[in-house]
N, C-alpha and C positions, 0 to 999 in steps of 0.2 A: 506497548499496545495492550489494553486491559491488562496489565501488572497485577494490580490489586483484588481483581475477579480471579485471577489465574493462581493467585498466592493461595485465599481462601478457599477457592475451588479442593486445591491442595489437600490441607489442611482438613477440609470435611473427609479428605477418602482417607486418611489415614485413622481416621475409625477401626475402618474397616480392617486393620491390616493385622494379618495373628491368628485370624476369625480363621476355621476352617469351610464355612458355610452362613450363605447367606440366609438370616432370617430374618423376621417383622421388628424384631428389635432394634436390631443394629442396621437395618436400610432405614429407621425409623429417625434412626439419629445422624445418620451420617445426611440421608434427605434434608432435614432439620435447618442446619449448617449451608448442606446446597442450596435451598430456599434463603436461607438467611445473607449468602453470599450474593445471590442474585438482587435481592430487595437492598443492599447496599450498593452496589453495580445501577442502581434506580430503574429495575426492572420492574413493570407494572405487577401489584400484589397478585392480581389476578391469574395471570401470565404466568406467574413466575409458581405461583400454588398450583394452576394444573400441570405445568411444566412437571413438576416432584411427583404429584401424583401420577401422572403417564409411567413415570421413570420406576416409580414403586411399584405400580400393578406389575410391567416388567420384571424384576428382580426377584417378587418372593417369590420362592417353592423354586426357582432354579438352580440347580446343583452346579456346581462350582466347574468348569469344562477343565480336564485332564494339565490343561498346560496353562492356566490362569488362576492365580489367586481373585479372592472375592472384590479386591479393591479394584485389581483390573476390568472384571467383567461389569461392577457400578460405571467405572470411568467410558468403559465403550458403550453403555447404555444410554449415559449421559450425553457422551458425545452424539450419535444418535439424535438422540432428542434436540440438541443442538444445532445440529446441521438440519431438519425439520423446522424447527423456529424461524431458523434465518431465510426458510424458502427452498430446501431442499435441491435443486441442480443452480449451474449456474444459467443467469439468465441475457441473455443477448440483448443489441441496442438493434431496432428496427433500421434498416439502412436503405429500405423501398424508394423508390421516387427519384425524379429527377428533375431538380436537385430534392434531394433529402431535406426534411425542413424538423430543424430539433427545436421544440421553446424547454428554457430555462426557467423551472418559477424556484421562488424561495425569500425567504428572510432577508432583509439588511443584513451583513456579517456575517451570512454564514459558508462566504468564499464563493459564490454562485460567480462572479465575473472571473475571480480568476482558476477556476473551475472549468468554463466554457474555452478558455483558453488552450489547459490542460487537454480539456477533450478533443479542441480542434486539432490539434496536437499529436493524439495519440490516436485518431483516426486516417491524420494524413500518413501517416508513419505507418502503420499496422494496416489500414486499408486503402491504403492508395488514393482519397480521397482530395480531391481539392476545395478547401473549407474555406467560408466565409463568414468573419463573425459580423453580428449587426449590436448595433449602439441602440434599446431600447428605454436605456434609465435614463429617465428626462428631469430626474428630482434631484436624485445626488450630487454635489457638487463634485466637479472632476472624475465623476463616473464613466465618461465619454472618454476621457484621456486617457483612463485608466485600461478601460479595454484598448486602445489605438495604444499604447504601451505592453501590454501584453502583447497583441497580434503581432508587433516587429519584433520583439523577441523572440517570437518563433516562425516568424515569415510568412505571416498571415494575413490578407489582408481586412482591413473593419469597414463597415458601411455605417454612416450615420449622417442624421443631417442636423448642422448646429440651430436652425431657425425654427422647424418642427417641433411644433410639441406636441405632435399626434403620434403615440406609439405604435397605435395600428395602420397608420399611411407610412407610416416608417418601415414597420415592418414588410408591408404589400410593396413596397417600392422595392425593399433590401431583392425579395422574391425574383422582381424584375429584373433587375440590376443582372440576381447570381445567370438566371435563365441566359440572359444577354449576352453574357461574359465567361459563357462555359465552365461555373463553379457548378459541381454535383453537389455539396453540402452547404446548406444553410443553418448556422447555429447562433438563436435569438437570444441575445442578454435581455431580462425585462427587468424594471425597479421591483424594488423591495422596500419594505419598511422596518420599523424597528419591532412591532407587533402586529399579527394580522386585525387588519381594519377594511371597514366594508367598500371604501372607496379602490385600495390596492385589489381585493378579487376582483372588482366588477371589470377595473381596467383587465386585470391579465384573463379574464374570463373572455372580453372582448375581444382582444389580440387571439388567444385559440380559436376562437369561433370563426375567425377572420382569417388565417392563415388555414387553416387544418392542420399542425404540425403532424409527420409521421412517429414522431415519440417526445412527448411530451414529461420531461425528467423532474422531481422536488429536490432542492440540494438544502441537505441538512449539516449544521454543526455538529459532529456527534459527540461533544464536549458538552451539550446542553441536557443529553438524556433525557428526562421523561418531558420535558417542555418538547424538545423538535417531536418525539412522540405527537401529541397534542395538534401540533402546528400540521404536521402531515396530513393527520383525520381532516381538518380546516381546508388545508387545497386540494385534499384527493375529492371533498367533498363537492367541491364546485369545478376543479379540472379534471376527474375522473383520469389522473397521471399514470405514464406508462411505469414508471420505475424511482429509486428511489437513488439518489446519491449523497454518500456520507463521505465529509470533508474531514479533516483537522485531525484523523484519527493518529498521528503521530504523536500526539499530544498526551494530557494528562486523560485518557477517556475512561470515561469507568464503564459503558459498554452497553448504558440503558436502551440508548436506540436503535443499534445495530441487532442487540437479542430481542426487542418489544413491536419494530415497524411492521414488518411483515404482517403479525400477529392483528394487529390495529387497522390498518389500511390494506392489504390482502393483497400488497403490489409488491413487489421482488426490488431486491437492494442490485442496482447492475456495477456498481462501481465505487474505489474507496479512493479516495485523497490521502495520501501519506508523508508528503512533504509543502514545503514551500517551491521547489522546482517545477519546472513545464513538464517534466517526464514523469512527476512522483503521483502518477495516478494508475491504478490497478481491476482489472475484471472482477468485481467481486464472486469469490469460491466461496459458499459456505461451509464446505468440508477441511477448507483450509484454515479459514478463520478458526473453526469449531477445534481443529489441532490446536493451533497456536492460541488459543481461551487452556486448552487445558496442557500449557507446555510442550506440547508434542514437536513444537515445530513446523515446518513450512519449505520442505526439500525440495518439490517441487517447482515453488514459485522461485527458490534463490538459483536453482538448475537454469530456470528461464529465463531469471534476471542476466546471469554471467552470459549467456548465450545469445544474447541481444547483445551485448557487448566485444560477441569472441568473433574476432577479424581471421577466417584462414588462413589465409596469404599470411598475418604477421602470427600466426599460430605456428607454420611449416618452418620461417622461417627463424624462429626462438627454437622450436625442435633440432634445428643444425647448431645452433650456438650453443645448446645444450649438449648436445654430440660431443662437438670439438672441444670441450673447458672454458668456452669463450662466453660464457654468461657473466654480465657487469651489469653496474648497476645502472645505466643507461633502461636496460632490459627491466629489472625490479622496480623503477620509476614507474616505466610504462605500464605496467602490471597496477601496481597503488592508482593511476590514472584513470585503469578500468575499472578496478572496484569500486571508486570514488563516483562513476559515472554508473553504478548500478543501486543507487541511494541512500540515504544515513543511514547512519555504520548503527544505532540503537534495531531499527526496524529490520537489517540487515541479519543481525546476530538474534533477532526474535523469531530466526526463519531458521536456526539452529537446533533440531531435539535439545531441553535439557541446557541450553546457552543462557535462556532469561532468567532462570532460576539460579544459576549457576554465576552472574555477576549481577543480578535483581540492584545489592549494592553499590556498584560501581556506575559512574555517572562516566559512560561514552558520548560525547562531543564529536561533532561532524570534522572536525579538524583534527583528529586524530592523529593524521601521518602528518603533520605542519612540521614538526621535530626534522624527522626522520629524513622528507623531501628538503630543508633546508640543508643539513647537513651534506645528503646527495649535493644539491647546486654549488654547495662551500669546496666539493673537489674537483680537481682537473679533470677534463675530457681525458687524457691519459688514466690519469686515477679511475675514473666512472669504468674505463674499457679491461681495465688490467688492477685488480682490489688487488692482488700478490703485493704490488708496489706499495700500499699504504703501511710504513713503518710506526712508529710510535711520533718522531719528529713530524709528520705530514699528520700526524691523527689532533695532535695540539694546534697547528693550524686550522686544520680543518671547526676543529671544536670552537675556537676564537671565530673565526669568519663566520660560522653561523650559529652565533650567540647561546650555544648547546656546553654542556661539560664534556670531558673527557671518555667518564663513564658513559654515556650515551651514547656517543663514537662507538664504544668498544660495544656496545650491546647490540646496536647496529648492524656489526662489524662480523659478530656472532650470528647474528638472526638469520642474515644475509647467505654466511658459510652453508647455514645448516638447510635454508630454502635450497641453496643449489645443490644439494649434497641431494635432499628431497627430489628434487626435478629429476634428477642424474638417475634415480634407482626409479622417476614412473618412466623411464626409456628401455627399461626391462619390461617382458614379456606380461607382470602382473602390474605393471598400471599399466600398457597400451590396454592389457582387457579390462581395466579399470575407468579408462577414458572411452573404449565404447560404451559401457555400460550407462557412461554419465552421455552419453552422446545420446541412446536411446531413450532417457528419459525426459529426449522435447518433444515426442508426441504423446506422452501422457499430460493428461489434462482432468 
């Protein structure tokens, strides 16, 4: 997630580094760079020139504070200014009304169906919601299917009617329908096209004006940079939109729209897409993002992620198997399973201080543990419960049966030792106040 912004960003503060004090020269240059990084990133020139100049009027003539070098105090000015760009706090989804009525506008392509999916999703889940999606694209072919494909994926159901081609009697009907049938959230897929054309606003301007949505969201590609820029001004102009959703950002993004929308359209980013799964969608922070743009990381959000995932009951009872010596690999499966369930392992380790820099070259794959979990399933349930047993003769098996070398096994085998050897010493006093500590940090936000 912005790599390439984040490398250069880099790269400009180390200007600075050596300098005992900050002056008009060297903020001059090191600015330069940051501008120049940004407008590669396809940050609007505009945008991206006052953005330096904010950040410079800051810096000169401020002495250097006791416990920061000059490159640090640029970088937290920067950041600053960053978290400012993006809209300053985070911003919430209106959830008024009964039912709640959400319209979706946006592009062809730029994941808005399977987007609404996502949302449905992550509001039935987080707010207890019972969501209804509606079938408004009457032009795409297998558009309809594709959300009724979505919705059973996550157990949602879709309202659409195949003979209709009135998107706003579809809609008013869907409305009916949820009232009828005791759904509190109504959330409207409408077509898109391939570029905005005046016939696609009029329709989605008529569907608003005809529903009253209580938040009306624009879902952006943010792989497109300074174009969804463009395209936003386009529908904010005729839907006066509550918020802003950026899709694909797992991707190659260089980070134009996420740094430029706010600025342009003066509506708040509420939400990021970061994978292809029903759960890889996120509350946009822009304090966090503004970390993780300039490497810091994202502690926060991974605290959150593990914590959606972390079951008590199967917490209490891995803490007695740790106790006793009886941690196998049964147990370190289950473990890979929840990681696995807290999303790619790239976006994952980008929530690391110092982790994206630190393997920038390495290409992580979502399949990661595929080795690792086959080799597990190539042992007996005896073997899984009791590793002491696993000799060098059952390691060659094992290695044959699941298509792995020897060394693999053995490295495994290693990993494994030294995780439980890990768990064993947080059953001491300094990780249980280790594990409060990380416990305390789910009500930060």
């Amino acid at each position: 997630m912005f790599d390439n912004l984040s490398e250069k960003l880099d790269k400009a503060f180390h200007i600075l580094k050596g300098h005992g004090k900050i002056t008009e020269i060297n903020v001059a240059e090191t600015l330069k760079e940051v501008r120049r990084a940004l407008l590669d990133a396809d940050v609007n020139f505009k945008i991206a020139k006052d953005f330096t100049a904010r950040v410079r009027d800051k810096a000169i003539g401020q002495n250097v504070l006791t416990t920061l070098q000059p490159g640090q105090l640029l970088v937290k000015l920067v950041k600053d200014e960053l978290v400012d760009l993006m809209g300053g706090d985070v911003a919430g989804v209106n959830l008024s009304g009964n039912p709640t009525v959400i319209l979706m506008s946006g592009l062809q392509g730029s994941g808005k169906t399977t987007f609404s999916g996502k949302l449905a999703n992550y509001l039935k889940t987080k707010k207890n919601k019972k969501p209804l999606l509606v079938a408004c694209d009457i032009y795409r072919p297998a558009a309809i299917n594709q959300l009724h494909v979505v919705g059973k994926s996550i157990d949602v159901e879709v309202y659409s009617e195949i003979e209709n081609k009135n998107p706003v009697e579809i809609a008013q009907n869907a409305i009916k329908y949820a009232k009828a049938n005791g759904f509190n959230l109504v959330i409207v897929d409408t077509a898109g096209r391939l570029a905005v054309d005046e016939e696609m606003m009029d329709e989605i301007a008529r569907v608003h004006q005809a529903i009253q949505p209580h938040e009306t969201l624009f879902v952006v590609d943010s792989m497109t940079g300074q174009d969804a820029v463009n395209t936003a001004k386009a529908f904010n102009d005729r839907l006066n939109f509550d918020g802003v959703v950026l899709t694909k950002l797992d991707g190659d993004t260089r980070g134009g729209a996420a740094l430029s929308i706010k600025s342009v359209v003066n509506k708040p980013i509420k939400f990021i897409g970061t994978g292809e799964k029903m759960d890889a969608i996120d509350a946009f922070y822009p304090s966090r993002m503004a970390d993780r743009i300039l490497g810091m990381g994202d502690v926060v959000s991974l605290v959150e992620r593990a914590q959606a995932q972390f079951d008590e009951e199967e917490a209490r009872k891995l803490q007695k198997k740790i106790a006793k010596n009886q941690f196998g690999f049964d147990d370190f499966l289950a473990q890979i399973q929840q990681v696995k369930k807290m999303g790619n392992m790239k976006d994952l380790i980008g929530m690391i201080p110092g982790a994206s820099k630190a393997m920038k070259d390495i290409d992580i794959q979502d399949d990661a543990f595929k080795h690792i979990e086959a080799i597990i399933y190539s042992m007996t349930p005896e073997e899984r419960s009791k590793p002491t047993l696993i000799d060098t003769r059952r390691k060659n098996r094992i290695a044959k049966g699941s298509g792995t070398k020897i060394e693999q096994v053995n490295q495994l085998m290693k990993q494994f030792d030294q995780m439980s050897k890990m768990m064993k010493m947080m059953q001491g006093p300094g990780g249980k106040q280790m594990m409060k500590m990380m416990g305390g940090m789910k009500g930060m936000r």
